[in-house]
N, C-alpha and C positions, 0 to 999 in steps of 0.2 A: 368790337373788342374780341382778341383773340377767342379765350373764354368761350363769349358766348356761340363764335362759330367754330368750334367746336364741339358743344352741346347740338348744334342746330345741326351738325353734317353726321356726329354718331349716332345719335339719339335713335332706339328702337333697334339698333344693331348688336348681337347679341354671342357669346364666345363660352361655351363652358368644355374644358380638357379633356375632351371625348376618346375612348381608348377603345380599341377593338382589330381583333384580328382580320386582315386584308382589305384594313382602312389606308388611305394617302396619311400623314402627318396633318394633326389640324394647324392654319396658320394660323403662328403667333405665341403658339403654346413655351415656345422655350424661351423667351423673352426674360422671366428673371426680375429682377428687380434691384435698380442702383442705389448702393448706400452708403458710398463714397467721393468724395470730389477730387480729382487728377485731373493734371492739362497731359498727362500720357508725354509723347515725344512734341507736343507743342512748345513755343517759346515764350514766354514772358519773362520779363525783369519786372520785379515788384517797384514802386515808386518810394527814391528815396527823402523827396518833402513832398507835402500833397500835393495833388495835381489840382487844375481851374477843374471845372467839368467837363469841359472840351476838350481838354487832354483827357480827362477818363474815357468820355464817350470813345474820343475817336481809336484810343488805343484798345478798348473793348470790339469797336468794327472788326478792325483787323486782326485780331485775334480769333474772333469767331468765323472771318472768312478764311483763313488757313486750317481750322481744323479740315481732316478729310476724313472721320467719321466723329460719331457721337453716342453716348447712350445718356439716358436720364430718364430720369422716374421724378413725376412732382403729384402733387393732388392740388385740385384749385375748387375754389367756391365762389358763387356769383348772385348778384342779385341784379335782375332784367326785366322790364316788358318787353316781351312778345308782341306787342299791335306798337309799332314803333309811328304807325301816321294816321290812327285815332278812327281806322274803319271799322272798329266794334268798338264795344265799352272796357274791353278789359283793358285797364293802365295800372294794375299795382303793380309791384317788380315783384317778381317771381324765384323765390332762391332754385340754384343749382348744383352741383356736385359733383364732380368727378375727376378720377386716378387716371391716369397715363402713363405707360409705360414705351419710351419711343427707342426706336434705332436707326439711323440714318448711315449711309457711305455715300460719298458723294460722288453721281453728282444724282445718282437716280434709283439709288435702293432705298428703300425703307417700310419698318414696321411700327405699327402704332396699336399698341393692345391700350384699349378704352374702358373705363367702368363708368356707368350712369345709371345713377339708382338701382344698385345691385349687378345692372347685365353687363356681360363683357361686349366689346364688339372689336373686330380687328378690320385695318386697310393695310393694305400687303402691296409692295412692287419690287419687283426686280430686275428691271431698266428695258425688260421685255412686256411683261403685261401686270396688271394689277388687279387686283381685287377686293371685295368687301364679303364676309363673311357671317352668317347668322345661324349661331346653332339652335336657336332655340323653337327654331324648327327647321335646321339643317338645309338652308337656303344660302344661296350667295350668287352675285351680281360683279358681271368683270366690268371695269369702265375705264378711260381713260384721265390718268391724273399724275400733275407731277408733288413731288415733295416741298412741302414748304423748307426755307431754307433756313442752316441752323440760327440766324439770330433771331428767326422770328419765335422759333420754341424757345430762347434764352429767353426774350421779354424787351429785346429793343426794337427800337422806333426808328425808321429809316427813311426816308421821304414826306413829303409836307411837314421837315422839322419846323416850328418856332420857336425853339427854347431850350437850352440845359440847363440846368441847376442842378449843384453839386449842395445838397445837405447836409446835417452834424453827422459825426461818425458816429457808428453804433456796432454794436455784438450781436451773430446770432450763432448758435451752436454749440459756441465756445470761438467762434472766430470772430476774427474785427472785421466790420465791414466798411465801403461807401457807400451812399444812398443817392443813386443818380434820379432825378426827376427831367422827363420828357415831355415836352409837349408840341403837338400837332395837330394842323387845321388840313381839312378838306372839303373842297366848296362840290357837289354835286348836285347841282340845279335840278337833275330830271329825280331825284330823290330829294327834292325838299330845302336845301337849302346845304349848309358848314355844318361837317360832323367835326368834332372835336376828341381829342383825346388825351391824357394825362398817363405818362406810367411813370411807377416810383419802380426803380430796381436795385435793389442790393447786392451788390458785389463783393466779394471776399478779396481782402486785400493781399493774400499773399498769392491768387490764383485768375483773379476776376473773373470765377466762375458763379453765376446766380444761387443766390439761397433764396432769395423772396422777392414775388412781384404783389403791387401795387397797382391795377387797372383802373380808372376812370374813362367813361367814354359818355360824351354827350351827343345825341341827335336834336336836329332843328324841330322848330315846333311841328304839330302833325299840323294835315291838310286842313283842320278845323279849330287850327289855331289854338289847340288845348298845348299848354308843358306838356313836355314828356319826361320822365326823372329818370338822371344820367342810369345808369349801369356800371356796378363797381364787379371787380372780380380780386380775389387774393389767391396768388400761386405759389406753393412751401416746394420749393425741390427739395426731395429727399438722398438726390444724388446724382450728380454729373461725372462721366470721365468722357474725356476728350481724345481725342485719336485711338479709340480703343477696337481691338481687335475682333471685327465682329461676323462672325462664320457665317456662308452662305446658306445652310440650313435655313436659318432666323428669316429668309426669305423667299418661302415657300409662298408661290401665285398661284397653288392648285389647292382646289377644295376636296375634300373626303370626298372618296372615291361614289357615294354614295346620297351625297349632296344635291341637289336639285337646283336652278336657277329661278330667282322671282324678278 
């Protein structure tokens, strides 16, 4: 589940807005925070009787692959185990927590300022090097990575689909939305068996930009035959704008001048 690989790739990474003279720029610092929904100069025609689901899904694709940049701000909450094929004893699910605050250009910029449990952490690229940053004790790690692409930060399901389903319409915000449900199988043998996964996404009907995600994701039993309990996550975006004008600064790949490597 997205969610949780996210928790599992920030987690310990840590960003707080360090100021000082004949310092670099910390990345990530000017990131901001989205509290609006715009498709910007993207195009949609809103649907004049409802669509199947397959007409929402698929006109949702396409809409997300034309954007050529992105900002959003969402918070998500999850509940997971961590021993996913039963080689210790922990199997309760575990809640998690955390803000995101993301910017993409496509096809190979992007910043991602992260909060988990308090800490910030940032991953920074700008189509030449990337990095991971940790001030909280002023450490950071350059690695190679590319950006996930924008429908997977929206909340769609795109390969090993089995299923849409178009839900009853509902409000969130003061908007009307759809409530698309996805589902999808993937059989990886050398991991155990079919992971499964379920997302509900709510879409705004005059923009089909996400207000809330819906995660369910199951793992095959572990290696000793014990259930494993699925892993839900819920994602609120606080704000999407699409094609939005996002300054070269936002992607700074250099660490305070002062910084050290771990």
């Amino acid at each position: 589940m997205r969610s949780s690989v996210t928790v599992a790739v920030f987690a310990g990474l840590g960003l707080s807005l360090l100021c000082g003279c004949g310092r670099a720029p910390v990345p990530g610092q000017n990131a901001g925070t989205v509290t609006t929904f715009s498709l910007g100069s993207a195009h949609f025609t809103p649907f004049t009787t409802r669509p199947t689901a397959r007409q929402l899904y698929d006109t949702a694709v396409h809409l997300y692959d034309s954007f050529h940049s992105v900002a959003l701000s969402r918070e998500s909450t999850s509940l997971g185990v961590f021993d996913p094929y039963g080689k210790g004893d922990w199997t309760v699910p575990t809640p998690a927590r955390d803000k995101v605050e993301y910017r993409l250009v496509q096809p190979d910029k992007f910043v991602q300022v992260t909060v988990i449990q308090g800490r910030k952490g940032v991953a920074v690229a700008n189509g030449k090097q990337s990095l991971f940053y940790r001030p909280w004790n002023n450490t950071y790690k350059r690695t190679r990575f590319l950006p996930e692409q924008v429908w997977q930060h929206m909340g769609l399901l795109r390969g090993h689909l089995t299923d849409v389903e178009l839900l009853p319409d509902t409000r969130m915000g003061g908007a009307e939305v759809y409530a698309l449900r996805m589902r999808a199988e993937q059989a990886i043998p050398k991991m155990g068996g079919t992971f499964k996964y379920a997302n509900t996404l709510y879409l705004g009907k005059s923009d089909l930009l996400p207000r809330k995600l819906v995660e369910i994701y199951e793992r095959p039993p572990a290696d000793n035959g014990r259930h494993v309990p699925p892993s839900i996550g819920t994602t609120v975006f606080h704000g999407v704008n699409a094609n939005a004008n996002l300054p070269a600064s936002l992607f700074i790949a250099e660490p305070p001048d002062d910084a050290k490597p771990y």
